[in-house]
py3Dmol code that shows the C-alpha trace and the ligand (Angstrom):
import py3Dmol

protein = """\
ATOM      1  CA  UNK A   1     -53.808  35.532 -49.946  1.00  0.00           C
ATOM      2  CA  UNK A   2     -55.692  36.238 -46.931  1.00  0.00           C
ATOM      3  CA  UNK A   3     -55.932  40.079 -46.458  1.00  0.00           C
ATOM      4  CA  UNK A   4     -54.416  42.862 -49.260  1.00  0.00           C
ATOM      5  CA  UNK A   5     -50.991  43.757 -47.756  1.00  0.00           C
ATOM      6  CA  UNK A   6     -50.930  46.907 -45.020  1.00  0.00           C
ATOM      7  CA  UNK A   7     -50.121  50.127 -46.994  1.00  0.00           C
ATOM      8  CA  UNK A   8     -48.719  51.425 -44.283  1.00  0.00           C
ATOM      9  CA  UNK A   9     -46.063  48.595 -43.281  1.00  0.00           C
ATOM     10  CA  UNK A  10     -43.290  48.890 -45.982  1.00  0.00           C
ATOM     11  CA  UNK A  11     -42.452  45.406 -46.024  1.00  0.00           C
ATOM     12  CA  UNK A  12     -45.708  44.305 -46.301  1.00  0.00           C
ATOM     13  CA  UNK A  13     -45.477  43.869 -49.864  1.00  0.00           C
ATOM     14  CA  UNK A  14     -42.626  41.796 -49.515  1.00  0.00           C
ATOM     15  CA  UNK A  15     -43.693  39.321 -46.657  1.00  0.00           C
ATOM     16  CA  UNK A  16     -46.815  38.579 -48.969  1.00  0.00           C
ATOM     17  CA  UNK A  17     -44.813  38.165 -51.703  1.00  0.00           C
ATOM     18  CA  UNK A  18     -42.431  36.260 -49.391  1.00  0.00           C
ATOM     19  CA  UNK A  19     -45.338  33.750 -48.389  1.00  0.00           C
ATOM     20  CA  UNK A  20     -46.643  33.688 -52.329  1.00  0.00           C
ATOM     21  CA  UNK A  21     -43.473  32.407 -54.115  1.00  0.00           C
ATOM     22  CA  UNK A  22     -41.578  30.870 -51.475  1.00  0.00           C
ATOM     23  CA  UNK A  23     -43.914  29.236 -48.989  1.00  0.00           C
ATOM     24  CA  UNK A  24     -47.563  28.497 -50.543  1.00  0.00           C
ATOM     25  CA  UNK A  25     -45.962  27.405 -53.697  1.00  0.00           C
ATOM     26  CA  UNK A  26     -44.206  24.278 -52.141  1.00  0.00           C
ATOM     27  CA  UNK A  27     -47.116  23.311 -50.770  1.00  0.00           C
ATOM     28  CA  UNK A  28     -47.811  24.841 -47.145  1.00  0.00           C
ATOM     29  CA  UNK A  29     -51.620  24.655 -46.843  1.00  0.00           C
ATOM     30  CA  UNK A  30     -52.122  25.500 -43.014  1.00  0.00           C
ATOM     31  CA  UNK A  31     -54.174  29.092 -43.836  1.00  0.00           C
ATOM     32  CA  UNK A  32     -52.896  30.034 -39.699  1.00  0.00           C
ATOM     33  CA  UNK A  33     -49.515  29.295 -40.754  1.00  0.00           C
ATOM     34  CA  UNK A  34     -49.738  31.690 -43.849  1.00  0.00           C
ATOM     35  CA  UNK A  35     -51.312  34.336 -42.083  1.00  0.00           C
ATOM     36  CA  UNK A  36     -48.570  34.321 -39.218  1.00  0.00           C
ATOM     37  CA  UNK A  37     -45.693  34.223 -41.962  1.00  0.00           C
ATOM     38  CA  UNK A  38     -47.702  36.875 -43.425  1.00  0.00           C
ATOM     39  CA  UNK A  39     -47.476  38.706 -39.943  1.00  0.00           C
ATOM     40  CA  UNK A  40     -44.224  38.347 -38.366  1.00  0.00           C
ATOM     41  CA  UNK A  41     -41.622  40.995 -39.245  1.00  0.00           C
ATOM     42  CA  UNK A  42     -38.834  39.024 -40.431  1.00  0.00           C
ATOM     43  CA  UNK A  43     -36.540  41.820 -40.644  1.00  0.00           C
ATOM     44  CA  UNK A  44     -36.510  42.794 -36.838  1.00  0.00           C
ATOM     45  CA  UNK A  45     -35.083  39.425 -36.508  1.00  0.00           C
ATOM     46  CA  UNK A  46     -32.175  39.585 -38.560  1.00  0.00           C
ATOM     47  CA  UNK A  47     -28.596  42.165 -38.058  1.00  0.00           C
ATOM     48  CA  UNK A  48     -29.536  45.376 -39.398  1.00  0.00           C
ATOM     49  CA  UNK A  49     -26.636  45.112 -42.315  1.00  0.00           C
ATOM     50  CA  UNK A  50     -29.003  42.077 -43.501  1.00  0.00           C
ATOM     51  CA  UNK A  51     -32.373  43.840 -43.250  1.00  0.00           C
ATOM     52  CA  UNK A  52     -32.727  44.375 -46.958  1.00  0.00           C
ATOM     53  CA  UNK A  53     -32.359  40.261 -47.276  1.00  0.00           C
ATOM     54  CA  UNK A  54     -34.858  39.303 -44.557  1.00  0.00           C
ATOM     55  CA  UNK A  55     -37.561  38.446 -47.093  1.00  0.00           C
ATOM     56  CA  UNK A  56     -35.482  36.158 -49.093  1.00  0.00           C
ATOM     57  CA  UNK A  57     -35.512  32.153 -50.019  1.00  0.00           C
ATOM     58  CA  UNK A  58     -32.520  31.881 -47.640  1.00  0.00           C
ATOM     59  CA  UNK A  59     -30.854  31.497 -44.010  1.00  0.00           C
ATOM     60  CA  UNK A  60     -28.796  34.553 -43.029  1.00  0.00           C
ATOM     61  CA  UNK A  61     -26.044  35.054 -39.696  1.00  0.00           C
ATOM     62  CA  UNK A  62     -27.503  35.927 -36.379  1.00  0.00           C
ATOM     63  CA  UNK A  63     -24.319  36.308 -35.145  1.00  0.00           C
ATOM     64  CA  UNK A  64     -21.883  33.203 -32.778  1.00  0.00           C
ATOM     65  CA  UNK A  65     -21.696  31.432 -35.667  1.00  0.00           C
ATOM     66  CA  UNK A  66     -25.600  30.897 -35.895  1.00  0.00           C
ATOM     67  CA  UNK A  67     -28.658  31.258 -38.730  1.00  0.00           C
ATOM     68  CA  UNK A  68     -32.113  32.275 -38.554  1.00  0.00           C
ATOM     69  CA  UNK A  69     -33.801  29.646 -40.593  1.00  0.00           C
ATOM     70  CA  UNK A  70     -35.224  30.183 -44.497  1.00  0.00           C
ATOM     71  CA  UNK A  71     -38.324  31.127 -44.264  1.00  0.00           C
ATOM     72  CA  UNK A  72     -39.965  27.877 -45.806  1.00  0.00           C
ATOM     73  CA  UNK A  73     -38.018  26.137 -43.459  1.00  0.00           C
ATOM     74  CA  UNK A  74     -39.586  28.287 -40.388  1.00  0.00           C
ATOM     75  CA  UNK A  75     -43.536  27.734 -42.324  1.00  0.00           C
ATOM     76  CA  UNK A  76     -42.770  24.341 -42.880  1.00  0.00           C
ATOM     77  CA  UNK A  77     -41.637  22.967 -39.235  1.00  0.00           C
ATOM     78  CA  UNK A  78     -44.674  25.275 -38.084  1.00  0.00           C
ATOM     79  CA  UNK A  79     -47.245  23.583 -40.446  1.00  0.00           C
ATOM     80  CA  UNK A  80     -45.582  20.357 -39.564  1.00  0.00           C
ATOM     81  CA  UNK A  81     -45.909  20.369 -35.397  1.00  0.00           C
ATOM     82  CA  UNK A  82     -49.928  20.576 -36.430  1.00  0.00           C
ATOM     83  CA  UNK A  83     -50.397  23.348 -34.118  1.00  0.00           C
ATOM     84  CA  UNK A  84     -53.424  23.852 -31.929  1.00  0.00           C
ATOM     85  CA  UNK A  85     -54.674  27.374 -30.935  1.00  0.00           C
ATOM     86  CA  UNK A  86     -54.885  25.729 -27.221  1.00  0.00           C
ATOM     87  CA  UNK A  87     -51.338  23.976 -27.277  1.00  0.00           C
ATOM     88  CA  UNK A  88     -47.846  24.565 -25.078  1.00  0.00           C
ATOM     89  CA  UNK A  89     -45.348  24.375 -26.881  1.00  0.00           C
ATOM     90  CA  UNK A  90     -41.452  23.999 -26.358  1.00  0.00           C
ATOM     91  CA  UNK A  91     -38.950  25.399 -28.548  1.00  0.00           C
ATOM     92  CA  UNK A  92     -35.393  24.256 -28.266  1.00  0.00           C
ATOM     93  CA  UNK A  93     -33.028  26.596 -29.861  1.00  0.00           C
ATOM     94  CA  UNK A  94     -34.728  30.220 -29.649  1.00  0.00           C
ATOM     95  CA  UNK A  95     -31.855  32.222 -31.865  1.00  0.00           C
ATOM     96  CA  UNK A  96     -33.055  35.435 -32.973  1.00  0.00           C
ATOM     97  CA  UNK A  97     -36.697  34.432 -31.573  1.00  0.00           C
ATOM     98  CA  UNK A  98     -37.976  34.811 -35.382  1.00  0.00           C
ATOM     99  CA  UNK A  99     -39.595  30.628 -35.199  1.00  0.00           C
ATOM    100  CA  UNK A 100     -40.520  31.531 -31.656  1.00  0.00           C
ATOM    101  CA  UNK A 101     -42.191  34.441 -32.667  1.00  0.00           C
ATOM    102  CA  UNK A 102     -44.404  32.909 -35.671  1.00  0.00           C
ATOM    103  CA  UNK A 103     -45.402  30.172 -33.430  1.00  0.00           C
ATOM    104  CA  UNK A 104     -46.729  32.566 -30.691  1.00  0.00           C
ATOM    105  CA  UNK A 105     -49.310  33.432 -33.106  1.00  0.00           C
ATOM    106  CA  UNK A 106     -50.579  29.912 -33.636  1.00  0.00           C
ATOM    107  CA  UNK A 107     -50.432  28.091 -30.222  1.00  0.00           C
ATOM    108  CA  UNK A 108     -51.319  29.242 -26.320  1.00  0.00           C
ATOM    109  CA  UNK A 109     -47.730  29.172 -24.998  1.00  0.00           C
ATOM    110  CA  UNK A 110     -44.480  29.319 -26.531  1.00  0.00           C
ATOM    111  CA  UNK A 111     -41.763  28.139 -23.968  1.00  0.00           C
ATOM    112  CA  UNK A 112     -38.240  28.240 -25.673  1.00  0.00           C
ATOM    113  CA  UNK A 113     -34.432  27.454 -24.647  1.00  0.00           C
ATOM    114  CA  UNK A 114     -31.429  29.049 -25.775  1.00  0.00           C
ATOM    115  CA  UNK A 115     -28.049  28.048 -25.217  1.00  0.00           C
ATOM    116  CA  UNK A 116     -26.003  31.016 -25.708  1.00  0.00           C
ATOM    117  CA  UNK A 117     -26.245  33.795 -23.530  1.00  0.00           C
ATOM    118  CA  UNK A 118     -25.606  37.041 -26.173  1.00  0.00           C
ATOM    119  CA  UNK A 119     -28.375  35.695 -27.801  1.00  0.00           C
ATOM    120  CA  UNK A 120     -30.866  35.478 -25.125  1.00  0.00           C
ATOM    121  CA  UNK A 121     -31.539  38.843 -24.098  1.00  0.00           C
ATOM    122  CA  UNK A 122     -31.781  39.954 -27.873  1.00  0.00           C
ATOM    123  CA  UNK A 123     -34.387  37.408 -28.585  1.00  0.00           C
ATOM    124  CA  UNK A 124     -36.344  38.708 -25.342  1.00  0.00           C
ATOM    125  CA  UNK A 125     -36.197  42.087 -26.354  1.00  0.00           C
ATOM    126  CA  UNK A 126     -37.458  41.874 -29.671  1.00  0.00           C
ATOM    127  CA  UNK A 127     -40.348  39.549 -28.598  1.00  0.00           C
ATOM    128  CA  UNK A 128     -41.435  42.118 -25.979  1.00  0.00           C
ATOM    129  CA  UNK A 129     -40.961  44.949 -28.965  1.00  0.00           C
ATOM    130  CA  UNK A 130     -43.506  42.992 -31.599  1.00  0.00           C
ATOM    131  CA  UNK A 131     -45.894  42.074 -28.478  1.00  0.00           C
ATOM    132  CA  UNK A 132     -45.855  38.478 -28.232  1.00  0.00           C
ATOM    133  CA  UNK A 133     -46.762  38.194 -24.850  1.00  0.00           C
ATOM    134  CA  UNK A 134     -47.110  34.230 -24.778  1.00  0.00           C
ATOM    135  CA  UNK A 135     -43.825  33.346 -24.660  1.00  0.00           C
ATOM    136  CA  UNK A 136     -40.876  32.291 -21.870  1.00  0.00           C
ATOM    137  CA  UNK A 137     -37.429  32.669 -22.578  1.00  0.00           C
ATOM    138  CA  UNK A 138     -34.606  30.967 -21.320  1.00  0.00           C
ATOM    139  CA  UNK A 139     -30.984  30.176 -20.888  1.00  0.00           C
ATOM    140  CA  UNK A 140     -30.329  26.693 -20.541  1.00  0.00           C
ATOM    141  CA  UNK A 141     -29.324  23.546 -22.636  1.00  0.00           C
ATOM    142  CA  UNK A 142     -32.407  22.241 -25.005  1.00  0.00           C
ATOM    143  CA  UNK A 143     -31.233  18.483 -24.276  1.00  0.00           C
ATOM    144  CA  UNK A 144     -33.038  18.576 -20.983  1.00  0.00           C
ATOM    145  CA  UNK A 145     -36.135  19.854 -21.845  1.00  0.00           C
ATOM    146  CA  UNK A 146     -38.200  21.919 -19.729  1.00  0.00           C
ATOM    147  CA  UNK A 147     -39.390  19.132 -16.434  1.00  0.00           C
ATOM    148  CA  UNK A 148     -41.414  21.911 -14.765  1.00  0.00           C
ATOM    149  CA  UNK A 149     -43.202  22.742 -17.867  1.00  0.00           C
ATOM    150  CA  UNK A 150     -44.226  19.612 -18.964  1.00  0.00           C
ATOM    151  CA  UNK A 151     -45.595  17.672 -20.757  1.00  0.00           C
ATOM    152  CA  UNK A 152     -46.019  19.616 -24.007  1.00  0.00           C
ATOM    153  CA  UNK A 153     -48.528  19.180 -26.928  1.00  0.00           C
ATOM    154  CA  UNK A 154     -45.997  20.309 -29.620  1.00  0.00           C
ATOM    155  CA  UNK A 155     -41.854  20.313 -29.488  1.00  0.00           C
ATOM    156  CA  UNK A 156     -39.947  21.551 -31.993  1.00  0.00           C
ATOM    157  CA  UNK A 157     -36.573  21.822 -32.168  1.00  0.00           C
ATOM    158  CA  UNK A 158     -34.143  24.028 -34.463  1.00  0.00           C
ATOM    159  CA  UNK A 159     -30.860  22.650 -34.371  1.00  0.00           C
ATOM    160  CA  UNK A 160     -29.592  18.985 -35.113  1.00  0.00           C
ATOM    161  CA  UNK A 161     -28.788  16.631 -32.914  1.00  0.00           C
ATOM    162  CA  UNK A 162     -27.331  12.584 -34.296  1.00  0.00           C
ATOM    163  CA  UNK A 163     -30.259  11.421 -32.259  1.00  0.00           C
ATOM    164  CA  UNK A 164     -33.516  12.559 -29.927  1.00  0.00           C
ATOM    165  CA  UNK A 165     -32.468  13.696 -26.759  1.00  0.00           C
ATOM    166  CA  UNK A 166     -34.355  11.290 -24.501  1.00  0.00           C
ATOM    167  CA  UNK A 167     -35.904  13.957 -22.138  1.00  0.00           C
ATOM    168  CA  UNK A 168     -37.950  15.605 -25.057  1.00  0.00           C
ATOM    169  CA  UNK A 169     -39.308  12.281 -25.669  1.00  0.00           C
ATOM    170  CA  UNK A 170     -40.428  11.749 -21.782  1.00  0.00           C
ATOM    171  CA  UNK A 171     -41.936  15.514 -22.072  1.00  0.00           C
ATOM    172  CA  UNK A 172     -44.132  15.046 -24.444  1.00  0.00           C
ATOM    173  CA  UNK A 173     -47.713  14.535 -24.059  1.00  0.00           C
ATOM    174  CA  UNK A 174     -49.639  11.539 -25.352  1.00  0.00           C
ATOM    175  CA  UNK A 175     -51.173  12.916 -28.673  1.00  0.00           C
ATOM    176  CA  UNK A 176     -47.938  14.973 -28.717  1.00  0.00           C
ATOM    177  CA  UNK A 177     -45.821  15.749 -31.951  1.00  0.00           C
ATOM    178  CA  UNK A 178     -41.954  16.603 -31.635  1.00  0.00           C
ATOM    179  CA  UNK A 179     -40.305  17.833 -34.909  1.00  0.00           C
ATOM    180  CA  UNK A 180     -36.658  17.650 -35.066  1.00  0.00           C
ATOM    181  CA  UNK A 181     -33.717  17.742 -37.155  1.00  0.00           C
ATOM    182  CA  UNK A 182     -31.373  14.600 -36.959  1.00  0.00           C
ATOM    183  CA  UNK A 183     -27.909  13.965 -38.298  1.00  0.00           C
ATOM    184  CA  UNK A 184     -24.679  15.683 -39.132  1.00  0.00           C
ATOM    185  CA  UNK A 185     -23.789  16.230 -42.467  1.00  0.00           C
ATOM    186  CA  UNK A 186     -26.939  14.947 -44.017  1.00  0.00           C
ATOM    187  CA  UNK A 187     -29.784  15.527 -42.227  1.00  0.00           C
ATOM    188  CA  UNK A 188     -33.145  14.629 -42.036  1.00  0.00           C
ATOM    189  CA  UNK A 189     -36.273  16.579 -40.387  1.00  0.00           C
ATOM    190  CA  UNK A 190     -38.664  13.548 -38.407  1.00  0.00           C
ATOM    191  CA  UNK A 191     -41.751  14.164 -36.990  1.00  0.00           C
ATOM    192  CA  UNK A 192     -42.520  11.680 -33.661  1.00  0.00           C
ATOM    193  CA  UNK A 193     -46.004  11.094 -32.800  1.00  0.00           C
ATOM    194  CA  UNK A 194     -46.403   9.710 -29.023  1.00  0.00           C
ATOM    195  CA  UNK A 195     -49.610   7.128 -28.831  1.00  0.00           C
ATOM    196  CA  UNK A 196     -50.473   5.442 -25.916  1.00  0.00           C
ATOM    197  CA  UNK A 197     -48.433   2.416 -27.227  1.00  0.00           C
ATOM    198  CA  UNK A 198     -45.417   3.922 -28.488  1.00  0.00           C
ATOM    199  CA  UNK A 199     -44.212   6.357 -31.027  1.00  0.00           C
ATOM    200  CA  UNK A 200     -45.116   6.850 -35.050  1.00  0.00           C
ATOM    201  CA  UNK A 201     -41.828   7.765 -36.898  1.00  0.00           C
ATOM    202  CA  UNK A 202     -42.114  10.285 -40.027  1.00  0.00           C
ATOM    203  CA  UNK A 203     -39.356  11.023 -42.031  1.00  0.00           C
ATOM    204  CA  UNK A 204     -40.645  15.210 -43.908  1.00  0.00           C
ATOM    205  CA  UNK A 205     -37.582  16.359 -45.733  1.00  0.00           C
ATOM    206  CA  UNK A 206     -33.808  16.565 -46.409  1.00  0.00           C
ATOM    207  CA  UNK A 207     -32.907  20.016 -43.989  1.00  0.00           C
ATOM    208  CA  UNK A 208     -29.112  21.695 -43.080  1.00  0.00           C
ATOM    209  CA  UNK A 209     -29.167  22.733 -39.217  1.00  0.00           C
ATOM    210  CA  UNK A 210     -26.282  24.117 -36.917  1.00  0.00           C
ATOM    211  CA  UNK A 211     -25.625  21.538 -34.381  1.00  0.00           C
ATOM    212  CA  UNK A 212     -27.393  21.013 -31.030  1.00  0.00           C
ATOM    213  CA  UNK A 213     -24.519  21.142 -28.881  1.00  0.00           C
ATOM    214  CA  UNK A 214     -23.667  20.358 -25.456  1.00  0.00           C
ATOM    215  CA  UNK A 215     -23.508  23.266 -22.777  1.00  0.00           C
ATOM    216  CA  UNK A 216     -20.427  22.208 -21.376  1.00  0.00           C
ATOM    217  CA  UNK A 217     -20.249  25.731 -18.665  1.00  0.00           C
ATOM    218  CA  UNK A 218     -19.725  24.955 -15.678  1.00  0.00           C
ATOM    219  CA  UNK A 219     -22.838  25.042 -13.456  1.00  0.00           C
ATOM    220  CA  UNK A 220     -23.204  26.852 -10.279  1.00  0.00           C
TER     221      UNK A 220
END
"""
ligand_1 = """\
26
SAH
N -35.136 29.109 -34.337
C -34.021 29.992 -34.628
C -32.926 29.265 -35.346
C -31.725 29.324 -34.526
S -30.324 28.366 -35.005
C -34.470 31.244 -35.339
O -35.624 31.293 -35.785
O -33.678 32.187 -35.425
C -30.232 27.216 -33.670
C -30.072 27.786 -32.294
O -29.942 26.671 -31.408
C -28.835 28.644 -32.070
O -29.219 29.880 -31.565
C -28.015 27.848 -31.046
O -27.322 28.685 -30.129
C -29.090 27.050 -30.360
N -28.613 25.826 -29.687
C -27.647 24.963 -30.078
N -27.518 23.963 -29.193
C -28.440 24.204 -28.206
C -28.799 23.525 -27.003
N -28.195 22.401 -26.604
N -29.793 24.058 -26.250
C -30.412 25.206 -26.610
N -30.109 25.885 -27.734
C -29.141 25.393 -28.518
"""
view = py3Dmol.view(width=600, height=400)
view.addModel(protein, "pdb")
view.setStyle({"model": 0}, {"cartoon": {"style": "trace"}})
view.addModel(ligand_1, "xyz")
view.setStyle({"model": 1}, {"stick": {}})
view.zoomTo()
view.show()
């Protein structure tokens, strides 16, 4: 692809290889997205007993009962937002920060919501460690957006609700595209469009996602 693989990275090899087979041969074009697959090191993202299986065609435990995505998946939902090197973009669902991380290297701002607490301060940490210094983390629940930050070019969202959570759709700008798993057993990934009259539906592919759930904590 782009460049020849960094000698010195040892897994190098295998993210090309990684972006060869399992990404650029179904059918991810987007050269930014390739290069930022390419880039990302997948195995910081994952529990250390499943760093030799970062690079492979498949979702793996981030521990609470959660998955970082397959990497296709994570290419796929990137190529699909039709990032902008001048776009914010929110992120519902941060996990291990791996998604969070790729986008960071296509748009201006990353802003991204986590539910859980344990995972939080992981995901932080290991976006400070690989540099990405356009992105916001934060605890809260991914149903009510971000109000203060909007209205965002680009949403994206990485768990499954039955149906759009009405404040994404309010927080999104006109020209905006929010990408988002829907359904429960059989789910399908839909990409909204806002226009100045209204929204353009897209249905992009059969995906499996945990479920967006409810933060039912009690507040303070
Ligand atoms: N993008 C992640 C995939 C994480 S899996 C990655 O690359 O690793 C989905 C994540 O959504 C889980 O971490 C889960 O805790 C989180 N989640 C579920 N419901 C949520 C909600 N209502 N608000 C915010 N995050 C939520």
């Amino acid at each position: 692809m782009q460049n020849p693989p960094d000698p010195d990275d040892p897994h190098a090899v295998e993210r090309a290889r990684m972006v060869l087979e399992q990404i650029e041969r179904r059918g991810v074009v987007d050269p930014r997205v390739l290069r930022a697959m390419e880039s990302v090191p997948r195995h910081l993202f994952v529990p250390e007993s499943f760093q030799t299986s970062a690079y492979e065609d498949a979702p793996l435990p981030i521990g609470e009962g959660q998955t970082i995505s397959q990497p296709y998946i994570v290419a796929f939902m990137s190529e699909a937002i039709r990032p902008q090197s001048t776009d914010r973009v929110l992120e519902i669902g941060t996990g291990s920060g791996y998604q969070t991380a790729v986008l960071s290297c296509l748009v201006r701002h990353v802003f991204t919501i986590e539910m859980r607490p344990q995972l939080v301060e992981p995901a932080r940490a290991r976006l400070r460690q690989i540099g990405c210094a356009n992105v916001t983390v934060r605890l809260g629940d991914g149903h009510d957006g971000w109000p203060e930050e909007a209205p965002f070019d680009a949403i994206l969202v990485t768990a499954a609700p039955r149906e759009t959570p009405q404040a994404l759709l309010d927080q999104l700008a006109v020209g905006g595209r929010l990408v988002i798993p829907l359904g429960t057993l059989e789910q399908e990934l839909v990409r909204l469009t806002r226009r100045e009259e209204g929204l353009d539906r897209e249905t992009l592919l059969p995906v499996r996602f945990v479920p967006l759930t409810r933060d039912r904590r009690p507040r303070d």
